[in-house]
N, C-alpha and C positions, 0 to 999 in steps of 0.2 A: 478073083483079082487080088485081096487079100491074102492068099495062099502063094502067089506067082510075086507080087511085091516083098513078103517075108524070107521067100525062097533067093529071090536076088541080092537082099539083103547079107542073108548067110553067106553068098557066092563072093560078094564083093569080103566080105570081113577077114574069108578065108583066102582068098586071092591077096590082099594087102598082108596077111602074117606071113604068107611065103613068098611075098616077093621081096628079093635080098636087098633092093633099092631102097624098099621102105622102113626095110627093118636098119638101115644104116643110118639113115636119115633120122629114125626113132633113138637109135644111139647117140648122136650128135646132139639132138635135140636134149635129152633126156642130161646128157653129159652136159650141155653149155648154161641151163636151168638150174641144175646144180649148183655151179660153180658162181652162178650172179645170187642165187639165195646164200651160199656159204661167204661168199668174197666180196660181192656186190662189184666193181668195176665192168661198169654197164658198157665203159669205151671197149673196152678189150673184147667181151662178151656177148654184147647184143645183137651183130653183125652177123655172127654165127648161127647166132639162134634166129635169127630172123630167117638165115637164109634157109638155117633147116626146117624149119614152119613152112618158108616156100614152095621147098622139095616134096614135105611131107603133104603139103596141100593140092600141089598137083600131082602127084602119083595116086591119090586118093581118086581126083576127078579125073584122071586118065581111068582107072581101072575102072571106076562106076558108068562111065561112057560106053568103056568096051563089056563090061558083063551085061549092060543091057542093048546093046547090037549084035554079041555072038549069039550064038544058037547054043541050046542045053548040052545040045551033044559036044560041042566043044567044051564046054565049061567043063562037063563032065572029063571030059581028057584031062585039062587041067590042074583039077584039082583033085586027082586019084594020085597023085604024087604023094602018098600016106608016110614015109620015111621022111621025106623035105620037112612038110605040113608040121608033125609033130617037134622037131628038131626045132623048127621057126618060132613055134607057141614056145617053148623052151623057152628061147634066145628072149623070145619078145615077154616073158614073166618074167624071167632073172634082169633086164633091163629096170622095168620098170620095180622092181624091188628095190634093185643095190641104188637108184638113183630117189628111187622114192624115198628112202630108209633115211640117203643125207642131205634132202631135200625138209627131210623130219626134224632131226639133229640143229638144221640150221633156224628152224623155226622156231624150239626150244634151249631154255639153260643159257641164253645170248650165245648159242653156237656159230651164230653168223650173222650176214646185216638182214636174214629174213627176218628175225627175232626184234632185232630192232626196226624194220620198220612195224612189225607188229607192235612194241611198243609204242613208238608214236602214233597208229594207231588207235591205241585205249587211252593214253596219258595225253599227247598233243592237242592245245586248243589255237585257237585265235582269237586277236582281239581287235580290234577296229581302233586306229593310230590316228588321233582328233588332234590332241596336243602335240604338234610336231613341231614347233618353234621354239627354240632354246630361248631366242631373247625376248619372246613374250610367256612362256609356259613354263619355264626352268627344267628341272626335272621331275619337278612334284606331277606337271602335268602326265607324264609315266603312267603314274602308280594311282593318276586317277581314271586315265583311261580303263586300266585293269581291273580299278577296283567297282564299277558301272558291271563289269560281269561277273568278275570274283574278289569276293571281300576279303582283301588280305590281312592279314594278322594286325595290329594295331603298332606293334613291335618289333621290325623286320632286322636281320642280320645279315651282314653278308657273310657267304663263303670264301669268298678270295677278295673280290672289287669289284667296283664300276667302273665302266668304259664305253665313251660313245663319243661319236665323230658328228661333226656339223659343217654346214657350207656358212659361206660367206655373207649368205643373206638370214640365216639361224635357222634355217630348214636341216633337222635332225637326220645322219643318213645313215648310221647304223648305232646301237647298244648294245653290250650283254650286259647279264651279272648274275650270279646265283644265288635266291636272298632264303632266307625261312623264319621263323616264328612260330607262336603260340597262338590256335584262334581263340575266341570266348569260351569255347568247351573245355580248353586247356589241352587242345590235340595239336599236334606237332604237322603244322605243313610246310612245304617247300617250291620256290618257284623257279626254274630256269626260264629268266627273260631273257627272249633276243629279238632285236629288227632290222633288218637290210632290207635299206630302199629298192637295191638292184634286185632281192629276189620277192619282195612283197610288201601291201601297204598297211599290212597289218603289223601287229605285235604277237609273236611267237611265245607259248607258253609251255613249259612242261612241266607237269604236275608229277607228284610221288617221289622223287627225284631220291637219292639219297643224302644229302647236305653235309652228315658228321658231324653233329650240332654241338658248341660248345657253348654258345652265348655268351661271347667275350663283348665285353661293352667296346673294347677298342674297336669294334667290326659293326655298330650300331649305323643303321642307314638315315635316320634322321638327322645328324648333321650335314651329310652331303646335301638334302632337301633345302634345310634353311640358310646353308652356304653359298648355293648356288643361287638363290631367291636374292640375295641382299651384293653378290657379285656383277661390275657394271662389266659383261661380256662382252657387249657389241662393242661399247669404248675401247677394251682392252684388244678385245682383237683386231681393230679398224688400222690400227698403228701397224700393226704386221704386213698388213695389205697382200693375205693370202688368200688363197682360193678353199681350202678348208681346214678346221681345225680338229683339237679333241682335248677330250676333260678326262681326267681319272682318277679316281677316287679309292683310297687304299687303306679308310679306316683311319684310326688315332695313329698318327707317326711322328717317331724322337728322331730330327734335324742335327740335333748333337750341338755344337757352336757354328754350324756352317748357314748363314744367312744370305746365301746367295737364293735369288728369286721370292725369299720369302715375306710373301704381304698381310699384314696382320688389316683385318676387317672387322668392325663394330656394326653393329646392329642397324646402325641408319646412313652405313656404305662410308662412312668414314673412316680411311686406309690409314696405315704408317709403316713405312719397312724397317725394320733394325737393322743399324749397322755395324754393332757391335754385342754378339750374344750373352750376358752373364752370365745367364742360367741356360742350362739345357732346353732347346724347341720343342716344345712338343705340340700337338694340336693333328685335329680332326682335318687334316687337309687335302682341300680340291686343286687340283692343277689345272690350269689349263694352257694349249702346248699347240707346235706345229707340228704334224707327224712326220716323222723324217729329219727334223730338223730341229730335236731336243739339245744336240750337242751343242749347234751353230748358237742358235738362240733358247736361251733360259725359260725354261717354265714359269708361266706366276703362278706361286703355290701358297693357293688361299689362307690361312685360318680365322674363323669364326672368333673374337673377341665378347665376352659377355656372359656366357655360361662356367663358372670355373670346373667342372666338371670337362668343358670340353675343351680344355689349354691349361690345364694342369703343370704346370713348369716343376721338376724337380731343383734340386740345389745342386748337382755335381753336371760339372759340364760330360760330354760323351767325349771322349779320345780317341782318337786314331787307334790306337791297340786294340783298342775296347770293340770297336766297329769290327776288325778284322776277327775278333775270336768271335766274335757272333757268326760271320759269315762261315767260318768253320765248325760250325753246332753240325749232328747228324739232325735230317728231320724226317718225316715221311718222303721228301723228294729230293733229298742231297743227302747224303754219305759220304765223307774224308777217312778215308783209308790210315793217313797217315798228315801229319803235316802240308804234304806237300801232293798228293794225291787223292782225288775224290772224282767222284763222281754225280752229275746232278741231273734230275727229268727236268723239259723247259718245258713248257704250256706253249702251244702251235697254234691251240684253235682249238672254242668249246662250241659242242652242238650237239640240241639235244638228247640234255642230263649227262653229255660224257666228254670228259678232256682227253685232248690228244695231247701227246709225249716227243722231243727227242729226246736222247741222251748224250749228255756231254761228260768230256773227261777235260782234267785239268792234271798238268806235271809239277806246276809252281805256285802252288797254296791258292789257288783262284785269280790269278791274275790274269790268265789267259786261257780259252774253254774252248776245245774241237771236239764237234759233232762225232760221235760215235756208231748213231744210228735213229735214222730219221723217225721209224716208227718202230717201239721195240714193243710194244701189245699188239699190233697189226690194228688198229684199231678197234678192238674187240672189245673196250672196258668202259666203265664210266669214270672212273678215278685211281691214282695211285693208292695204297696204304703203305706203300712202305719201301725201301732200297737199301741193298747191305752186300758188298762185296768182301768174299774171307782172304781173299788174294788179287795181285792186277788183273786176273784170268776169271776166277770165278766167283759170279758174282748172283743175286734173287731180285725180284721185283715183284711187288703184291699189289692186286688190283684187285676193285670192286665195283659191282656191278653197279649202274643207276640208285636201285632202291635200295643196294647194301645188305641184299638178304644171302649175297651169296659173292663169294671170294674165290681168289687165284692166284698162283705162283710159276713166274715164267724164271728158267735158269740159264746163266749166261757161261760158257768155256771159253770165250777169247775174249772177254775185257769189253761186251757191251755189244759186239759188231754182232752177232745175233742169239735170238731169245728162241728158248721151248718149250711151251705150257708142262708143266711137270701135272703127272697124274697119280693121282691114289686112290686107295682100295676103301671103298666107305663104308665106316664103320656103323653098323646096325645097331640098334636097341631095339626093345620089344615093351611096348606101354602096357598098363595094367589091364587090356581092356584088346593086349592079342595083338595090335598092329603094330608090325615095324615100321622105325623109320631110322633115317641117315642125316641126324640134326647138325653135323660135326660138316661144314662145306667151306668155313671162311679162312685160310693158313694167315698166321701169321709170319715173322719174319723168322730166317733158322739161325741160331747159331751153333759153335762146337763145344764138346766136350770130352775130354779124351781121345779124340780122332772120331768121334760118333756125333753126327749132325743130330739135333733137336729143334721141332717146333711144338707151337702149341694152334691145335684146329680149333678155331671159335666157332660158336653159331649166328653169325651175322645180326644183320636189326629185326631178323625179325625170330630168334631164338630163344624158347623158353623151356626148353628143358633141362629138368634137375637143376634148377636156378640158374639157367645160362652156361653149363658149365662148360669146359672143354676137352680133346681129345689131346694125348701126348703122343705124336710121333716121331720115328728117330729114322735115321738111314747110314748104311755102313759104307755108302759108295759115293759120298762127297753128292749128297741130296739128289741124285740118280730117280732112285726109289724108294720110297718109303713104304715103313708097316708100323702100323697100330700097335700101342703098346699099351694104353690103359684111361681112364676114363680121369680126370681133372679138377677137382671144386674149385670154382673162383674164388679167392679172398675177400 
């Protein structure tokens, strides 16, 4: 019995490698699997693959029906086809190779959204969303939900802001924000918070993240806490008589002399708004807004009176000029070419340790900004590091990964409309102890000298060889290609 079951076994294995149906099917399948671990676009993708799973699942149980109804001696006709037979196993190993191989690739190095769901896999938590009422829990209630499972740093900063929307009755309906700090141990962690109602009722957490840590007190999270605590929200927003609102919080921010919406708050909710600025505004300020409707109707934008620390007023008012050269500063996500040309990434949407990008161009010093290119990393990155264009046409943009251990350089030839991971040849070392490694993975930004493009390769957050040092590479072909030129000390 065991001898006649292992026999039809073989019969049916061998019938399925040579028949062309299945091996197409296997193709399809193998090719549509790929491309959802590489690209992820389940809409465009799934369809297919389902249907080939279909295919592949009933040809499976067509052939295992008919090997165990024919007779040996047929089978045997069958499967004497020795020329097919071998050509099929071919077909059907070289499939499964070239598909497995970038099925591999997308799993490792963030080569595709395989990788990242694997990260959110190991980093991704949840937290259970108790405090959900803005006008009884403020925001503090956040970060004490969080802190009931993970005890966060005493001292949190943010990365960019906070942003969270609420309804009309103070039921919270979405947040982010990217915070990090020091724990007790004096170890460096990092949180991406987010919550939408509509996708869960939890609080979204990513751990490990890579933050870029500066600890700029202007970015201290503790004043949003006790601003929002001593803010009468529900009063303020009743008056609008909207359906939902949002708060945003952007750190210590200089107002300049312009005192439109701005309401200075004391300790025990007692307001005053200045009508007239002497000094420079400055202050820890909360806003809160109609979304969509920031133009029509004025934000009130909080500040906290009482701590001088957190409304620190200089003596020179801010001017108009003054406003404007700031806005033309280069930084990691804006680049001005010239006066009157630059180019800037806009933040789209953060999830799950990585910000998405478009690109905008500007012809008139920033007065007016059209999209260039909706996603110019295809979504592959956790963050910018950097944007530098050498002409209207050609231009770099440097990304890194969630944890920052590892870096990238996309190059642009027509002015942003599309990007192409530039690749390099990594450069080996050999440790005292016989193993190579390739510590040099993070580009920085390139620029020219004498017609010979120059960067410098970092080793990311988490590099420690030869004291962090870096790689010098150069390229003859307007950053086409690069080659290795010599090994770096940091200063």
């Amino acid at each position: 019995m065991i001898y006649i079951f292992r026999g039809n076994v073989k019969r049916i294995l061998i019938s399925l490698l040579t028949n062309p149906i299945f091996i197409i099917g296997y193709w399809f399948f193998g090719h549509e699997l790929a491309s959802i671990c590489k690209y992820g676009r389940m809409n465009n993708n799934l369809y297919i693959l389902l249907l080939s799973i279909v295919l592949l699942l009933s040809i499976i149980l067509f052939i295992t029906i008919k090997m165990i109804k024919e007779s040996e001696h047929k089978l045997k006709h069958l499967t004497n086809l020795n020329a097919w037979r071998y050509i099929s196993i071919i077909i059907f190993v070289a499939i499964t190779l070239l598909y497995g191989v970038n099925i591999y690739k997308s799993a490792t190095n963030y080569g595709g959204k395989l990788a990242w769901y694997i990260e959110r896999l190991k980093n991704e938590r949840s937290v259970k969303f108790e405090h959900n009422n803005i006008y009884n829990d403020g925001v503090k209630g956040i970060f004490e939900d969080i802190n009931k499972d993970y005890t966060l740093p005493k001292e949190l900063y943010m990365v960019n802001n906070f942003s969270l929307k609420f309804n009309s009755d103070g039921t919270i309906t979405s947040f982010d924000t990217f915070v990090y700090g020091k724990n007790e141990d004096g170890k460096e962690e990092s949180y991406l918070i987010t919550f939408d109602k509509n996708k869960s009722k939890n609080i979204t957490l990513l751990l490990n993240g890579y933050a870029g840590p500066t600890y700029n007190v202007d970015k201290l999270v503790e004043p949003l806490v006790k601003t929002v605590r001593v803010i009468p929200i529900k009063q303020k927003v009743s008056k609008w008589n909207e359906n939902q609102y949002g708060l945003v919080y952007y750190g210590k921010r200089s107002w300049g002399s312009n005192t439109n919406g701005i309401i200075n708050i004391e300790k025990d909710g007692k307001e005053y708004s200045p009508e007239v600025a002497t000094k420079e505004i400055v202050g820890y300020t909360v806003s809160i807004f109609i979304p969509g409707k920031e133009k029509m109707i004025t934000p009130a934008r909080y500040n906290l009176i009482g701590d001088p620390n957190w409304s620190k007023p200089s003596t020179r008012i801010q001017t108009n000029s003054n406003e404007k050269k700031n806005e033309l500063k280069n930084t990691n996500e804006q680049f001005y070419l010239s006066k009157v040309v630059g180019f800037k990434l806009n933040v789209t949407d953060k999830a799950l340790g990585s910000t998405f990008y478009s690109l905008s161009k500007t012809m008139d010093g920033g007065k007016t900004w059209t999209v260039m290119n909706n996603d110019p990393f295809s979504g592959t990155i956790g963050s910018a590091s950097g944007i530098v264009f050498l002409d209207d046409k050609l231009g770099f943009l440097g990304a890194v990964n969630p944890s920052g251990n590892e870096g990238a350089l996309y190059r642009t030839v027509d002015g942003g409309t599309s990007f192409k991971k530039v690749n390099f040849s990594p450069h080996k070392v050999k440790l005292d102890n016989g193993q190579s490694i390739s510590p040099f993975d993070s580009p920085g930004m390139p620029y020219e000298e004498d017609g010979v493009f120059i960067l410098l390769m970092g080793q990311g957050s988490d590099g420690d060889y030869n004291g962090n040092s870096s790689a010098l590479y150069q390229s003859k072909d307007k950053g086409q290609t690069w080659e290795f030129i010599k090994e770096v000390k940091n200063r």
